[in-house]
C-alpha positions in Angstrom: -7.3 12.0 12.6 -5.2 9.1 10.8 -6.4 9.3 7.3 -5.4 5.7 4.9 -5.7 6.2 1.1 -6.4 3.5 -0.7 -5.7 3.9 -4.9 -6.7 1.1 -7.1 -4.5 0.5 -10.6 -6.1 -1.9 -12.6 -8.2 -4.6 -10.7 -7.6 -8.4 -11.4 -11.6 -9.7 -11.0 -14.9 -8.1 -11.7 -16.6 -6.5 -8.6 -14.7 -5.1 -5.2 -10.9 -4.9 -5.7 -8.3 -5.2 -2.7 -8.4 -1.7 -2.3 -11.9 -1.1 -2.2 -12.5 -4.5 0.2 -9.8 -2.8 2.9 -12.0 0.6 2.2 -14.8 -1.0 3.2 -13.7 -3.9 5.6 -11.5 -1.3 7.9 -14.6 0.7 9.1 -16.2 -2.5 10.2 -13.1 -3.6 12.3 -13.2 -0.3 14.0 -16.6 -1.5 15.7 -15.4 -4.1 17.7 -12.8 -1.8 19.4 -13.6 0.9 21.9 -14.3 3.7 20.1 -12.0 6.1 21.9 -9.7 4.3 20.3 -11.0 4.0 16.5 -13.3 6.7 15.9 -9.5 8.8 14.7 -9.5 6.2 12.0 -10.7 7.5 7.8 -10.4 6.0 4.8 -10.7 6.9 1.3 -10.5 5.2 -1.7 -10.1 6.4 -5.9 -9.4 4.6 -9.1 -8.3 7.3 -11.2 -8.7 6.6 -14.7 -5.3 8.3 -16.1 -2.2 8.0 -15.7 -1.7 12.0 -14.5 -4.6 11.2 -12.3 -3.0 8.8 -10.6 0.6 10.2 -10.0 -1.4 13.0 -8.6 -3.0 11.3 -6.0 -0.2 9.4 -4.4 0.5 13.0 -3.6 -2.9 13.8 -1.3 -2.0 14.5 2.0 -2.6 11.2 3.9 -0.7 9.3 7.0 -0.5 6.1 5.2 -0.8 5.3 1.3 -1.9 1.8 0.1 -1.5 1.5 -3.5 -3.2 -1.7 -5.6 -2.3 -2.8 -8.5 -0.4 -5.4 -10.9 3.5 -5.6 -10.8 6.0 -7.0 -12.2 9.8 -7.3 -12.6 11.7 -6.3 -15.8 15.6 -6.8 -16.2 15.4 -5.7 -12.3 13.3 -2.8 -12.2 10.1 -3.4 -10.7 7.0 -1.4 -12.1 3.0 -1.4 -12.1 -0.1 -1.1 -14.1 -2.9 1.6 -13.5 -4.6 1.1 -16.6 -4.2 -0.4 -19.8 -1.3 0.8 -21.4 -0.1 3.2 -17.9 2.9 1.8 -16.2 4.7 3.4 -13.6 8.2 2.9 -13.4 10.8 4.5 -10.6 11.6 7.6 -12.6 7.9 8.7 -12.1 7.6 8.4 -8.6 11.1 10.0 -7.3 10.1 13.4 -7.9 7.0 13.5 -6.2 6.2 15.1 -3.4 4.6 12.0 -1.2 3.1 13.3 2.3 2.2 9.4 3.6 4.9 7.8 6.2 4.3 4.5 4.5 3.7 3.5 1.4 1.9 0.3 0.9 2.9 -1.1 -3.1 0.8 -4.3 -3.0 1.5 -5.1 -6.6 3.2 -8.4 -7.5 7.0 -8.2 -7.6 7.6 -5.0 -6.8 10.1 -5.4 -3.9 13.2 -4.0 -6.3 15.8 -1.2 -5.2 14.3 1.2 -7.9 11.1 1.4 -6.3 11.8 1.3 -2.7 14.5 4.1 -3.5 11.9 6.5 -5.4 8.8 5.8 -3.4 11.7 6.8 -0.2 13.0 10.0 -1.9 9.7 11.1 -2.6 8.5 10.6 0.9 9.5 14.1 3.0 9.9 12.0 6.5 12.8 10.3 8.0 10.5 7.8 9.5 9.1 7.1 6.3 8.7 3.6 5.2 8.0 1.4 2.4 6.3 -2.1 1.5 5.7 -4.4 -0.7 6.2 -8.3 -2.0 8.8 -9.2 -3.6 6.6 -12.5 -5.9 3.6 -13.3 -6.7 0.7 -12.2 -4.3 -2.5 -14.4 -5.1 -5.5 -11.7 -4.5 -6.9 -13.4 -1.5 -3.9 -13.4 0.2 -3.0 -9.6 -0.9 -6.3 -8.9 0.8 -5.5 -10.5 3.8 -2.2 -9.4 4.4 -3.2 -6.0 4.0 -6.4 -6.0 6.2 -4.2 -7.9 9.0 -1.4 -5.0 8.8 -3.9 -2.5 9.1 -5.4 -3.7 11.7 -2.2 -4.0 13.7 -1.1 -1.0 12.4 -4.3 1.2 13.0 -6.2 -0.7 15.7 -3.7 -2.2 17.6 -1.3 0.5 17.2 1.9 -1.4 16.2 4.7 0.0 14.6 4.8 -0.7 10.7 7.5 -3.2 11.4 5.5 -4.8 14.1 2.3 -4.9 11.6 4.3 -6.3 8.6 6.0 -8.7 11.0 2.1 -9.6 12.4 0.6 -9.6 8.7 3.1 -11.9 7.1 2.0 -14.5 10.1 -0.5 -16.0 7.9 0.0 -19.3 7.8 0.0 -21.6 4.3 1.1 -18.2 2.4 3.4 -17.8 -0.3 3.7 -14.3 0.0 6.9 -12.4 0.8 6.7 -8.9 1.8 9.4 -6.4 2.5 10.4 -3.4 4.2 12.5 -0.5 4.8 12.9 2.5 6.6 14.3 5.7 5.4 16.3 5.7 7.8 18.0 2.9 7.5 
């Protein structure tokens, strides 16, 4: 079983956020494959409400973690918004104990060595990976870049690279998303 856990910070619009879209739109892509092939897929999806909650759950035991949320950049150090008033910054992520191989951070801006190096010494795999964009992501296309890498990534069973590389196809985007290996 390949389990995807989808966390939602705060959402930009009223009604479905990214998150819960790929929560919901994922399960629907799985039909049109053969199902010896998707029925291994599961996806959840939270919006804790504090802080603590949400720090918490980035440590579930899952294969891949997709975190939502705002970003930005401040004098270099990138960070994000899970509620009003809750940032989290690098120095709350490094000592966690992540379980996912990648981490998904699809929050504006937050492609910034302070990030990718927590969310990477958190992570207990050498094969563990790390993404995110490095501007600003307009929601529609944060939605589809995600829903395209997990298809690659889940359906079509393509490395992370290869899924990033077959997400960021879109064409007429101005999104820029990175990545790195552990390893690396």
């Amino acid at each position: 079983m390949v389990r995807l856990r989808l966390v939602e910070g705060i959402p930009k619009y009223a009604g479905p956020s990214e998150a819960e879209l790929i929560h919901k739109t994922v399960p629907i892509l799985t039909r049109a494959y053969d199902q010896r092939r998707a029925r291994y897929i599961k996806t959840s999806f939270a919006q804790p409400w504090t802080r603590d909650d949400f720090l918490a759950y980035l440590e579930k035991d899952c294969d891949y973690l997709h975190i939502s949320a705002h970003g930005a950049k401040i004098d270099g150090h990138g960070e994000f918004y899970v509620r009003p008033n809750a940032t989290i910054r690098a120095r709350d992520i490094s000592d966690l104990e992540i379980k996912a191989t990648v981490v998904f951070l699809n929050a504006c801006r937050t492609w910034s060595e302070d990030l990718k190096d927590a969310f990477l010494q958190a992570m207990d795999n050498n094969d563990a990976c790390y993404i995110a964009p490095s501007n600003d992501v307009p929601f529609d296309e944060a939605y589809l870049v995600a829903l395209l890498f997990y298809k690659s990534l889940l359906l079509d069973r393509r490395t992370p690279w290869r899924s990033l590389v077959f997400a960021n196809t879109l064409p007429r985007t101005s999104s820029r998303y990175w990545y790195r290996k552990k390893s690396e």
